[in-house]
C-alpha positions as a LaTeX table, in Angstrom:
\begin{tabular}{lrrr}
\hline
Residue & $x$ (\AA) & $y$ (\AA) & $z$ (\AA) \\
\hline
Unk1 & 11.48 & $-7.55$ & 5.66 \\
Unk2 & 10.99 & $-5.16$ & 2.47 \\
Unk3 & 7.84 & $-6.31$ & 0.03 \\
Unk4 & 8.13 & $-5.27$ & $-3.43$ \\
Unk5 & 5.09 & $-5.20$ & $-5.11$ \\
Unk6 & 3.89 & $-4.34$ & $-8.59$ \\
Unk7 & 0.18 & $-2.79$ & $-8.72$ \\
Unk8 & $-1.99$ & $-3.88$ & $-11.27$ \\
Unk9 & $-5.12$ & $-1.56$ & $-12.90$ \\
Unk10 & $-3.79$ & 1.52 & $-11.58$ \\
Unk11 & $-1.35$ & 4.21 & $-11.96$ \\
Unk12 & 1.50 & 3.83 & $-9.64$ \\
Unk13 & 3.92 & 0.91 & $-11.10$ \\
Unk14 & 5.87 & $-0.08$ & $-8.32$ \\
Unk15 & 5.38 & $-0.46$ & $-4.02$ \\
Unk16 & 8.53 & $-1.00$ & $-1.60$ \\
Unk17 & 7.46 & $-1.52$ & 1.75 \\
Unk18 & 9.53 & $-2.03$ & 4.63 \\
Unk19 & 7.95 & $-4.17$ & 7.88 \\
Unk20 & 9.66 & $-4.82$ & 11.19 \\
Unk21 & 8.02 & $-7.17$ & 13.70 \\
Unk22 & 4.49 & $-6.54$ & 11.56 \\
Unk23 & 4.44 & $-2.75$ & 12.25 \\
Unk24 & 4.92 & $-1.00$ & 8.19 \\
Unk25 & 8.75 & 0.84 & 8.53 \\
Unk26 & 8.28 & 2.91 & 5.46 \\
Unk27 & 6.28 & 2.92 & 2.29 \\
Unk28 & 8.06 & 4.00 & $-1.51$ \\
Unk29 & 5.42 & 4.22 & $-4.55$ \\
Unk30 & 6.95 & 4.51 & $-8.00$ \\
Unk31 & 4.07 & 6.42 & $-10.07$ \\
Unk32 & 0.50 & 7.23 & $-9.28$ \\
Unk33 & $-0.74$ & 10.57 & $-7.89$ \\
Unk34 & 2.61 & 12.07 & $-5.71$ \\
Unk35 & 0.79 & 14.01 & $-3.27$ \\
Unk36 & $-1.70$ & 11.17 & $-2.31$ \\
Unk37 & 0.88 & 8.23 & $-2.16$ \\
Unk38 & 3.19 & 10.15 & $-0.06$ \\
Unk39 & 0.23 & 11.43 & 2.65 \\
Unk40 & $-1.07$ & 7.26 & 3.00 \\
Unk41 & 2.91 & 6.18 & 2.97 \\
Unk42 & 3.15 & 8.85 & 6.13 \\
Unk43 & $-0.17$ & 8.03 & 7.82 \\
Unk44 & 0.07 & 3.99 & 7.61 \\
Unk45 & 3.58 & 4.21 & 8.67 \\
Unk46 & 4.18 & 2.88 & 11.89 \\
Unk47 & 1.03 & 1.24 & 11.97 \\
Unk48 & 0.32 & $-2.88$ & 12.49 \\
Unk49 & 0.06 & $-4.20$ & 9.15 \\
Unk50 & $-3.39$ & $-5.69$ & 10.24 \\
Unk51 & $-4.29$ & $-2.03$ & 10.64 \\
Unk52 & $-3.39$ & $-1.22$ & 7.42 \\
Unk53 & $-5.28$ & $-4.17$ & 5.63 \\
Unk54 & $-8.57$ & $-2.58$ & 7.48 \\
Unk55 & $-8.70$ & 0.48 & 6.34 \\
Unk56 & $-7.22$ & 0.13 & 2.82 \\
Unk57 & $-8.99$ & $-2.90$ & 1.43 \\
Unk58 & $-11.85$ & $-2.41$ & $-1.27$ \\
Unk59 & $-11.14$ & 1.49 & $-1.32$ \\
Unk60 & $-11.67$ & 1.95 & $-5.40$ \\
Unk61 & $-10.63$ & 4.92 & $-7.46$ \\
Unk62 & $-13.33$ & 6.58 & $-9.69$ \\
Unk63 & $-14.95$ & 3.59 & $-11.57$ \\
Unk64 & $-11.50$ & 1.44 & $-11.55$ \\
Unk65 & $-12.20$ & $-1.92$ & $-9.59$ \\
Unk66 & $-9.16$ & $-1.00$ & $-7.67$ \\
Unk67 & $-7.17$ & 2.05 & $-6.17$ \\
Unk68 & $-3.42$ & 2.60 & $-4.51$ \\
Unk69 & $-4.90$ & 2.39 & $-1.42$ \\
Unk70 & $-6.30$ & $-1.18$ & $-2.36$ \\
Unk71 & $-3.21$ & $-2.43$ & $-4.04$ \\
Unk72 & $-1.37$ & $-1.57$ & $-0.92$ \\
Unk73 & $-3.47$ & $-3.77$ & 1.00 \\
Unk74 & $-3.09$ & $-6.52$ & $-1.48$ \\
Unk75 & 0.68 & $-5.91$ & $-1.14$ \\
Unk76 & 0.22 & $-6.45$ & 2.48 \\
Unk77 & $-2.07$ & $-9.30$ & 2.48 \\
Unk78 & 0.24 & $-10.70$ & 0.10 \\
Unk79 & 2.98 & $-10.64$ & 3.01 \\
Unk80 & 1.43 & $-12.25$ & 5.70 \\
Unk81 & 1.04 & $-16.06$ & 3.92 \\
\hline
\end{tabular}
């Protein structure tokens, strides 16, 4: 299954994420901070998307409400209803 997601109040504009059999396949971020996005794509990949949700959720970037890491989770939250 591939999620597309579109993060809201930060900088990346666009998440692909690819899950097979609720373990995360790959993760794609349009935008946002290159170096960072492409270390947490690596490090949740081939993790259970429950996983994921843990240790992502509530992270926040400076004083933003929200961060890459969070909106991740939200994308993945977002696929399991």
């Amino acid at each position: 299954m591939t999620i597309e997601y579109t993060p809201r109040g930060v900088c990346s504009r666009k998440m692909t994420i690819e899950i097979e059999a609720d373990i995360i396949k790959s993760v794609n971020v349009e935008g946002g901070c290159s170096g960072n996005l492409q270390g947490i794509s690596r490090l949740v990949e081939g993790m259970p998307v429950e996983e994921a949700i843990a240790r992502l959720d509530g992270i926040r970037c400076g004083w933003k409400n929200t961060s890459c890491p969070d909106q991740l989770a939200a994308a993945l939250k977002q696929h399991r209803k």
